[in-house]
N, C-alpha and C positions, 0 to 999 in steps of 0.2 A: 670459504669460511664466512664471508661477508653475508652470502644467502642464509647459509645455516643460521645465524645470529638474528638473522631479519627476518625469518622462520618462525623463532622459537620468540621472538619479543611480538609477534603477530597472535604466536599462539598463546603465551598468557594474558594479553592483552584481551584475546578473545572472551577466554575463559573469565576472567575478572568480572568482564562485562554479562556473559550468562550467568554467574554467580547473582550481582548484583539484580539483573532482571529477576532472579529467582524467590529474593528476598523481599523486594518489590512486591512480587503479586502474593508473598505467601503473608505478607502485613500489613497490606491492603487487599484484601479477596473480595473478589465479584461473585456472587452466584450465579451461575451461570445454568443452575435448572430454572430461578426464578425469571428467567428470558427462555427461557428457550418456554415454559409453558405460558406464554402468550401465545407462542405459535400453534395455529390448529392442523394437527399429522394429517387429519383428514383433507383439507385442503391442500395441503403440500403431496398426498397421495394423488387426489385429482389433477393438480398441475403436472404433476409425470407422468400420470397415464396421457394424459392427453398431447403433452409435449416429449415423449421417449427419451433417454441416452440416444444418442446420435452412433453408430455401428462403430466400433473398434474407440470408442471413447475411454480415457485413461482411466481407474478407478481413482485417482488422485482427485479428479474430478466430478466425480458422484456428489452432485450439488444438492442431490433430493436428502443427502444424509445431514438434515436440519441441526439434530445433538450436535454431530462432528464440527460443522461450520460455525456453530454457536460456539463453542470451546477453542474454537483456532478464533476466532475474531476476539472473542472476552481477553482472551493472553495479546492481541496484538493494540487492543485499546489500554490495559495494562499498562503493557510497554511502554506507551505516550500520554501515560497520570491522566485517561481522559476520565478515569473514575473518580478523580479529586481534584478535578480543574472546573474554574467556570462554563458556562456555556461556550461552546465555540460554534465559527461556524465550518465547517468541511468540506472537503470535494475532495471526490475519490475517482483519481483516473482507472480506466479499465475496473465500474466497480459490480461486474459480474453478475451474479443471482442477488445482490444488495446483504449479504449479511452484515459486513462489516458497517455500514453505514443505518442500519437495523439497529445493530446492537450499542452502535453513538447515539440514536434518537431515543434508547432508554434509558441511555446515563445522562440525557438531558441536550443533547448537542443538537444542532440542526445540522443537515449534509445536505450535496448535491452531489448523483456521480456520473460518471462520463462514460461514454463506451459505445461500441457498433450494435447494431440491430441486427445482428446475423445470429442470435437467438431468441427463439419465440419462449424458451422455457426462463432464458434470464428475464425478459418482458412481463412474463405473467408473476414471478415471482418479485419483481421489484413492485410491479404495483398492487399484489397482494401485501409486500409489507410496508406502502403507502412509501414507499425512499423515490424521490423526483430524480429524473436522469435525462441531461441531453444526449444526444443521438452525434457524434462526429469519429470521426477516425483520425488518428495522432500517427501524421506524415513528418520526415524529415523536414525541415525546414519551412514549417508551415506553422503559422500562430494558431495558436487557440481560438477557440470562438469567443466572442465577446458575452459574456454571465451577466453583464449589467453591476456585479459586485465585488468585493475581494474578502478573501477568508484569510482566517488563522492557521489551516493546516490544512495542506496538499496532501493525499496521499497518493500511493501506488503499489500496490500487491500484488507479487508474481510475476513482475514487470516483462512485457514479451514486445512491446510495440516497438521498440528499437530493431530486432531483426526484417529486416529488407526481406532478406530470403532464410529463413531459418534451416531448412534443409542443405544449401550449399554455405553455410558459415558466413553471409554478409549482412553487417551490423550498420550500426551508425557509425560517423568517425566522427572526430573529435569534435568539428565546425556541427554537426548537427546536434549534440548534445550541448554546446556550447547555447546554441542558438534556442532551445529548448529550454534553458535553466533559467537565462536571460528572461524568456518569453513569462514564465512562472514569476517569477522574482519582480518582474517589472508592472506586471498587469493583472497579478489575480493575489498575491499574498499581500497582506496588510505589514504593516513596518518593522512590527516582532512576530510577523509569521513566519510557517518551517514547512520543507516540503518533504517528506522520506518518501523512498524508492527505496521500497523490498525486490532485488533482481532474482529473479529466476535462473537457476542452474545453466550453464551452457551446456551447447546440443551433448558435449562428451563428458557431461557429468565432473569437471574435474575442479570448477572454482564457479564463482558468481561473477569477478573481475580478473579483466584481462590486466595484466602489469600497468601497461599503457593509461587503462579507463580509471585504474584505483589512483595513480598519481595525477589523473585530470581531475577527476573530485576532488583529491584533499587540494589541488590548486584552487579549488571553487570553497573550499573552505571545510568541506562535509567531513562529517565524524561518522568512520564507513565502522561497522560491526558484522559480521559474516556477510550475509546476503543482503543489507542492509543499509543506507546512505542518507543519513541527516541533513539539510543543510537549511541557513539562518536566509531570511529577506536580503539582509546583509552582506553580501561576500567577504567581509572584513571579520567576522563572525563565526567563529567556531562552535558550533551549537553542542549541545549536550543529551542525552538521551534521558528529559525529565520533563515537567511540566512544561507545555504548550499553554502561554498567559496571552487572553486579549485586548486587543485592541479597542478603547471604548470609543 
């Protein structure tokens, strides 16, 4: 009875929360053809011919589909008022072909984003859309590389770096996220900065957190929403899913 209850207060909880995003972007609306025709099709046709889908690649992942990724990035800047917030500054872990950090440097933000070099098509497409990106890979219990600076807002989209081994199910535990949040919180976000972590499905499709991972976050303070996990500079800090204000 106790799950049922804790279910069903999960689940309006949810919903409240997409309601409310809903109302959000539809009262504040971003154009989102007016970015996306910055982009030239023809050069985005050229960087995939020359760089292919890599064989048995997911369509999930069809990065060349510029419209599509322009419309999932505008609803997740949205989300974080960066379309009525001052300048901020960004970093976006794992930040892929750079849309999301694209579509901040037209609402005025500066970013930086993070990620491996084991694609030549995310490479040519971040430096087609001029978004700066260090080079490192986000190991268990390994600090970050030192940026020289601290931002406003951390992000992470699709989150997958925490799997060890994703096909046999091993994850971080707990000391390794611990140590990761620490590492965020201590050395790269500014005093009233926030770090969300959008997590990626697990391998069996059946949740985003494991029992365990949702009650280590809301210990860390975060304001978790489906796939989704907020949290403040602050650990004492229960952040809210609204304006991102900077630091002067």
């Amino acid at each position: 009875m106790r799950l049922s209850r804790k279910l069903q207060k999960l689940f309006y909880r949810d919903a409240a929360q997409s309601l409310w995003e809903h109302i959000c972007r539809w009262t504040h609306p971003v154009d989102a053809k007016r970015i996306l025709a910055t982009i030239d099709p023809a050069e985005i046709a050229r960087i995939t011919e020359h760089y292919p889908r890599r064989p048995g690649a997911r369509k999930a992942n069809a990065w060349q589909d510029a419209a599509h990724w322009i419309e999932v990035n505008v609803g997740r800047a949205q989300d974080l008022w960066l379309d009525r917030s001052p300048p901020l500054r960004i970093l976006d872990l794992g930040s892929g072909a750079g849309y999301f950090l694209y579509v901040c440097q037209f609402l005025g933000h500066s970013g930086l984003g993070l990620d491996l070099d084991d694609d030549p098509f995310f490479g040519a497409m971040t430096k087609y859309f001029n978004v700066p990106r260090f080079i490192w890979r986000i190991d268990p219990g390994t600090p970050l590389p030192d940026l020289g600076k601290k931002f406003d807002l951390v992000t992470g989209h699709r989150v997958c770096f925490h799997w060890i081994t994703r096909d046999q199910g091993q994850e971080w535990t707990r000391a390794n996220w611990e140590f990761f949040i620490h590492d965020i919180r201590t050395r790269f976000l500014k005093p009233r900065g926030r770090l969300l972590l959008e997590i990626n499905p697990r391998p069996d499709g059946s949740s985003f957190f494991t029992e365990e991972l949702r009650i280590f976050f809301e210990s860390q303070g975060a304001r978790i929403f489906r796939s989704k996990a907020l949290l403040a500079a602050d650990p004492a800090e229960r952040p809210r899913f609204k304006k991102v204000t900077s630091d002067k």
